[in-house]
N, C-alpha and C positions, 0 to 999 in steps of 0.2 A: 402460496408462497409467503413466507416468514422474511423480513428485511430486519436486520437489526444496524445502527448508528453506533461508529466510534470514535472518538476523539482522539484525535496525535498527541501525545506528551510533549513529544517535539516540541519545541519552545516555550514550553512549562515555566515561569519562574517563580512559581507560587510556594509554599506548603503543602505537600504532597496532599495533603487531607484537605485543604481549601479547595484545592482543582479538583479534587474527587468530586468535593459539594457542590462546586459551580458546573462541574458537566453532569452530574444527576439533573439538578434542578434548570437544566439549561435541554433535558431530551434525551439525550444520547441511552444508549444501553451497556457503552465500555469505553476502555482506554486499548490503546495502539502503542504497544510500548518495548523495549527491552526491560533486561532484565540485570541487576547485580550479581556479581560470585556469590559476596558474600551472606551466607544464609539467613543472618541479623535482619540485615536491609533486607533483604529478599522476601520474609517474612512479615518486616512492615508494611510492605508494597501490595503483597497479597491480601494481611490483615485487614489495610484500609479499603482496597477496593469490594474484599465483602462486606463491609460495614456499611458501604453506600449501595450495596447493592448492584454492582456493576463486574460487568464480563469481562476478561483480556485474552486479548489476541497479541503473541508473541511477536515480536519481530528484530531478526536479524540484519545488520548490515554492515557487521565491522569485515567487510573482505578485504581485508589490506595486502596480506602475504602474495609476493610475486610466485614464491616456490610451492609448488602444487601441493608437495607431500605436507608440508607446514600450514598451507592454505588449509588443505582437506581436514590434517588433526583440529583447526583452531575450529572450524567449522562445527566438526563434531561433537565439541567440546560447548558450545554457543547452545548448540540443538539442544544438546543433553539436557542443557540448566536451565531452560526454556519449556523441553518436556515436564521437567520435574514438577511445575507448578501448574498443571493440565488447563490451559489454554483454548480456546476453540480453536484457532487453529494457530500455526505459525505460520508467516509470510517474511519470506527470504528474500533480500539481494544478494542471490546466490553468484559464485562465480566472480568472472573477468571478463571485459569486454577483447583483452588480448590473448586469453586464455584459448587455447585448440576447441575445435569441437569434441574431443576425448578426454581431454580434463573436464571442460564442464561439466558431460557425461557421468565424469565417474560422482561429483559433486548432487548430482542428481538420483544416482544409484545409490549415493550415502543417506542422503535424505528421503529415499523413497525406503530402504532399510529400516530406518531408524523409527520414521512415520506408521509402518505397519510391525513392526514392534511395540511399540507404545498407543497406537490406536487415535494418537492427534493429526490430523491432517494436515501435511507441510508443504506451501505453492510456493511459486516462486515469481518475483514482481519484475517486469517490468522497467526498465530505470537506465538510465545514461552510465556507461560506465561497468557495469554488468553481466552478466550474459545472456540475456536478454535486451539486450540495449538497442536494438531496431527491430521491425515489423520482419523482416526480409529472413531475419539472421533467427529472431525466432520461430517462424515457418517450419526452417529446416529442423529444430530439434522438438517441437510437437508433430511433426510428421513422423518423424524417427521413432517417438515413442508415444503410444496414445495414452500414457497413465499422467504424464505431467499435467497436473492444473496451474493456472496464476493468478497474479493478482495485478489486474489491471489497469495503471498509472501511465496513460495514454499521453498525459503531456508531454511526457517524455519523446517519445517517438514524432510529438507534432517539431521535437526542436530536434534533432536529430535526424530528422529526412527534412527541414526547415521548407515545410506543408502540411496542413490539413488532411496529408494522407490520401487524397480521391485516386492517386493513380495505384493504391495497393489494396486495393478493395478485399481479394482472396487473402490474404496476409493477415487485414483485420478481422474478417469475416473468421478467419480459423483461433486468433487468438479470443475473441468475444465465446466464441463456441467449448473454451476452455475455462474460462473466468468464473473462480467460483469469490473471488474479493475482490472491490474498487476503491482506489484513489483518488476521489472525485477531487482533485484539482483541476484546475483547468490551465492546458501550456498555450503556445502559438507558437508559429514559423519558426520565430527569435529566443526563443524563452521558455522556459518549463513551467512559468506561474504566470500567469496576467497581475499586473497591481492591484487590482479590484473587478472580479466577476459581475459588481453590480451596475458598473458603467455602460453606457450603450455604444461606447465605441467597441466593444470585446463583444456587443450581441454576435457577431457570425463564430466567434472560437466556439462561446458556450452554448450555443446551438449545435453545432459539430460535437462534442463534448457531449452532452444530453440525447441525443441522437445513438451515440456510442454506448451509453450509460441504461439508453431505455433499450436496447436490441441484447447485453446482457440480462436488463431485469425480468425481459419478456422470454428469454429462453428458462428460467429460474422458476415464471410463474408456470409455464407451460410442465414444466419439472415436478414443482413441486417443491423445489430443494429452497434451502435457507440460503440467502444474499446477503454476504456482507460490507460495509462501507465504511470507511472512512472518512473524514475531510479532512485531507490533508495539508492545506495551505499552508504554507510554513513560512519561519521569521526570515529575517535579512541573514544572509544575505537572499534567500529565495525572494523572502517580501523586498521587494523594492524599495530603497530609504534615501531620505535625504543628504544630499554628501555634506559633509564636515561633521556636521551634530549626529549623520546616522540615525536617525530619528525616522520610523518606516511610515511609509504611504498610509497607512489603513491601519488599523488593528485585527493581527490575524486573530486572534479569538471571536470577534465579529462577522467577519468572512466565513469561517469552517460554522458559524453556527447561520449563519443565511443560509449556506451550501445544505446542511442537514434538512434545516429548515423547507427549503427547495423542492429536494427529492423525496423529504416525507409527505409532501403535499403533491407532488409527480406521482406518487408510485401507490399511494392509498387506494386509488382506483383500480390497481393489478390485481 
């Protein structure tokens, strides 16, 4: 099994080529990112990430459109400009959490279109808000279809059924069984992100977490296939900050690189 680490741009406020140099020299093997329209920018983005030597992995999540047919084109349109800069893979917040089970569907059938056209692989995460946005709710549509994979952003689901999850064991056991990318943040009960992973009051989440994280890595080595990761800890408002000054608990850049740090020392053993 091959593991490769990648960094969220996600609250990036650097020079795009500094953050390149600080996640090289910090481990990682890519960024976690979108992508611009226009081709200029698009082109620097790409330029600079070969120059440091580092992979991308596409990622969508502008689903804003309530209306399906507009939902679906802008979708399409996301994918497209995504494919075009051949990515390992793309990972989608695809969908609506209010969205039918057949519109999903059809958003799934564009993606799974589009993905064996182009030859990139496109999952779908995971995420509050989504369509995938509970354990229960995505059951029903990998049962439905065995070609969907995801990307697995559990904290999610811990604050959205506000538990640790122990009473949906089949639910996670089928999503883990499909997970070919992880969001190694860590949520709880309350919350999508804990303040800081490295406190020992959060030791029971991130053991839960870890637990989740190594029953993906072990199906992957048993496989054979490549695992990909993120850390995805992300700013305020996710990072928890101080009120008035706004000023966050922790430095997420600190966090996502312990988190890597973490499972590259977890998983070297697989």
């Amino acid at each position: 099994m091959t593991i490769q680490f990648y960094a969220p741009e996600w609250g990036n406020t650097l020079p795009f080529d500094t953050f390149c140099k600080n996640v090289k020299a910090a481990g990682y093997d890519g960024v976690e990112m979108a992508l611009p329209f226009d081709p200029t920018e698009k082109r620097v983005i790409l330029d600079t990430l070969a120059a440091h030597d580092l992979r991308l992995i596409g990622q969508y999540w502008q689903s804003f459109e309530k209306d399906i047919d507009e939902h679906a084109a802008n979708y399409e349109k996301y994918l497209r400009n995504l494919i075009e800069a051949r990515p390992v893979l793309i990972n989608c917040q695809t969908g609506k959490d209010y969205f039918n089970t057949a519109q999903n569907q059809r958003l799934f059938a564009l993606a799974a279109k589009l993905s064996a056209e182009s030859g990139v692989p496109i999952i779908h995460e995971t995420h509050r808000g989504k369509s995938f946005f509970a354990a229960h709710v995505t059951m029903g549509y990998l049962q439905s279809d065995p070609g969907l994979r995801i990307a697995l952003d559990i904290s999610h689901w811990c604050a959205v059924h506000e538990s640790l999850l122990a009473d949906l064991p089949d639910e996670v056991a089928l999503a883990v069984s499909r997970t070919d990318h992880i969001h190694s943040r860590v949520g709880h009960p309350e919350g999508p992100q804990v303040n800081d992973p490295r406190a020992p009051e959060w030791e029971e989440v991130l053991n839960a977490h870890l637990g989740w994280w190594d029953r993906v890595a072990a199906s992957h080595a048993q496989n054979g296939t490549t695992l990909t990761i993120t850390t995805e800890f992300g700013p305020a408002p996710y990072m928890p900050a101080m009120p008035y000054t706004q000023m966050p608990l922790v430095s997420q850049w600190d966090v996502n690189v312990h988190m890597m740090k973490l499972l590259k020392d977890r998983y070297q053993r697989i």
